[in-house]
C-alpha positions as a Markdown table, in Angstrom:
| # | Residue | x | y | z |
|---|---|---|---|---|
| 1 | Unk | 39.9 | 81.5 | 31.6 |
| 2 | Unk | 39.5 | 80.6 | 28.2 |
| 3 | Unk | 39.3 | 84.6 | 27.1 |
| 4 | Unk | 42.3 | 85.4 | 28.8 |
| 5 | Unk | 44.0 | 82.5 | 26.7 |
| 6 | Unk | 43.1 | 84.3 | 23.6 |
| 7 | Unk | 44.3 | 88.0 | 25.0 |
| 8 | Unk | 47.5 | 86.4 | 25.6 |
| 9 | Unk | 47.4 | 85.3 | 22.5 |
| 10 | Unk | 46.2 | 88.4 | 20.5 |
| 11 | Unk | 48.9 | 90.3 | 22.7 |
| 12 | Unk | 52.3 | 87.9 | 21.3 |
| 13 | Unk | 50.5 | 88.5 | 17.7 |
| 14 | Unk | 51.0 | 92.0 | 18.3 |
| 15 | Unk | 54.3 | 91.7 | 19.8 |
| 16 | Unk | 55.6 | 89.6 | 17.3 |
| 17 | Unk | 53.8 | 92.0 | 14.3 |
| 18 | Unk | 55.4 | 95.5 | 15.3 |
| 19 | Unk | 57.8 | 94.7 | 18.1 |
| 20 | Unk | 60.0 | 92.2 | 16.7 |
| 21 | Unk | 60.7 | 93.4 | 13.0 |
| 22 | Unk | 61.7 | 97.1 | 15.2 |
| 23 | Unk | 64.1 | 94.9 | 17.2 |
| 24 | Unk | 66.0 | 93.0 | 13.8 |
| 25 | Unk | 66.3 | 96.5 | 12.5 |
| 26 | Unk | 68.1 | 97.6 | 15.6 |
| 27 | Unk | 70.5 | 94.8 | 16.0 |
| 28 | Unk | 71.1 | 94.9 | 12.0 |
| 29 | Unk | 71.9 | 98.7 | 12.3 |
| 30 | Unk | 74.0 | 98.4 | 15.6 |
| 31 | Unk | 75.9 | 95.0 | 14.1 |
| 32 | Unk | 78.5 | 96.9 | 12.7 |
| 33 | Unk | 79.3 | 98.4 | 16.2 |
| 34 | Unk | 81.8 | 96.9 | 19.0 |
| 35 | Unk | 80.2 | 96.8 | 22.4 |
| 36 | Unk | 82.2 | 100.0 | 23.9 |
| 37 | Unk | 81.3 | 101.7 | 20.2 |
| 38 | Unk | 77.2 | 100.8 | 21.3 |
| 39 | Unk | 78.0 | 102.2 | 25.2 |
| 40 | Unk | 79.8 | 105.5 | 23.9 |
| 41 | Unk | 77.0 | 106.0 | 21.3 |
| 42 | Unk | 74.3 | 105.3 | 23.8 |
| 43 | Unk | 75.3 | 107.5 | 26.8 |
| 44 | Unk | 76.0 | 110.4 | 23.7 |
| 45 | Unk | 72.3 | 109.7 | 22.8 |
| 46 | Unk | 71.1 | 110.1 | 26.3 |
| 47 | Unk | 73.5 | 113.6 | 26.8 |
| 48 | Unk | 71.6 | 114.9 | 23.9 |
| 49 | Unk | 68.5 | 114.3 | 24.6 |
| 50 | Unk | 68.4 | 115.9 | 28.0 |
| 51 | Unk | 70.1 | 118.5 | 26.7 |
| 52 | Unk | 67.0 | 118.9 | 24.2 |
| 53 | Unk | 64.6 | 118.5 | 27.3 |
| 54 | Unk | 66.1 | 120.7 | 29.6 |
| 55 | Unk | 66.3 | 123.6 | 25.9 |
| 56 | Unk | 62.5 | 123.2 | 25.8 |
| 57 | Unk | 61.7 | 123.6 | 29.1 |
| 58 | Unk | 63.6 | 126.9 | 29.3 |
| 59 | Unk | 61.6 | 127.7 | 26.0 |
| 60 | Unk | 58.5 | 126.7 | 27.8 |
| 61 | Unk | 58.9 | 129.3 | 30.5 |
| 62 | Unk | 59.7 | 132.2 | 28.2 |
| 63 | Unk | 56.2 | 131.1 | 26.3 |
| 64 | Unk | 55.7 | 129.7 | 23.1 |
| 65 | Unk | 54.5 | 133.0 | 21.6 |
| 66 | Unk | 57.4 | 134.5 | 22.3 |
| 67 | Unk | 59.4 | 131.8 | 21.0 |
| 68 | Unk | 57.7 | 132.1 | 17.4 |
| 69 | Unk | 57.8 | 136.3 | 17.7 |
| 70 | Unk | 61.5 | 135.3 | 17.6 |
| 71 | Unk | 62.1 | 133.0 | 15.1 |
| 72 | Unk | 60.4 | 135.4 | 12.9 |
| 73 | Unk | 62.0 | 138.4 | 14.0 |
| 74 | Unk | 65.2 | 136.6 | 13.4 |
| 75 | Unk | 63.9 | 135.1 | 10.0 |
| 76 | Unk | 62.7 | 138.3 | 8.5 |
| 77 | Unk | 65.3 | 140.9 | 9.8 |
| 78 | Unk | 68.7 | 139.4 | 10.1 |
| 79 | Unk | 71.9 | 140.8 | 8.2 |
| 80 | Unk | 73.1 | 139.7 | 5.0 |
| 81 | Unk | 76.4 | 139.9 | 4.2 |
């Protein structure tokens, strides 16, 4: 009993080491906001990112070789004006 005392305890020293300063920083960056501001900004965020996702997995099924043999075709031989 006595060991899971000090895991609970080890665990809120953790908690409060990393996870607390992360959430001050949040609230301090996001205290400028209005609530509909935070909502807005949030469902944009979430848009994005599955946008991003659903860009990599169509990357992901052409190959990742190809993906590079592209870039650097497009690096090395595009058009300057």
């Amino acid at each position: 009993m006595q060991d899971n005392l000090e895991i609970g305890v080890s665990m809120r020293q953790i908690f409060e080491c990393y996870c607390v300063p992360a959430v001050d920083a949040v609230n301090a960056a996001l205290s400028g906001f209005t609530p509909t501001e935070i909502i807005v900004l949030t469902i944009v965020s979430l848009i994005s990112y599955l946008s991003v996702i659903d860009t990599l997995k169509e990357w992901w099924k052409i190959g990742p070789k190809v993906i590079v043999f592209r870039l650097i075709v497009m690096l090395c031989f595009r058009k300057k004006a």
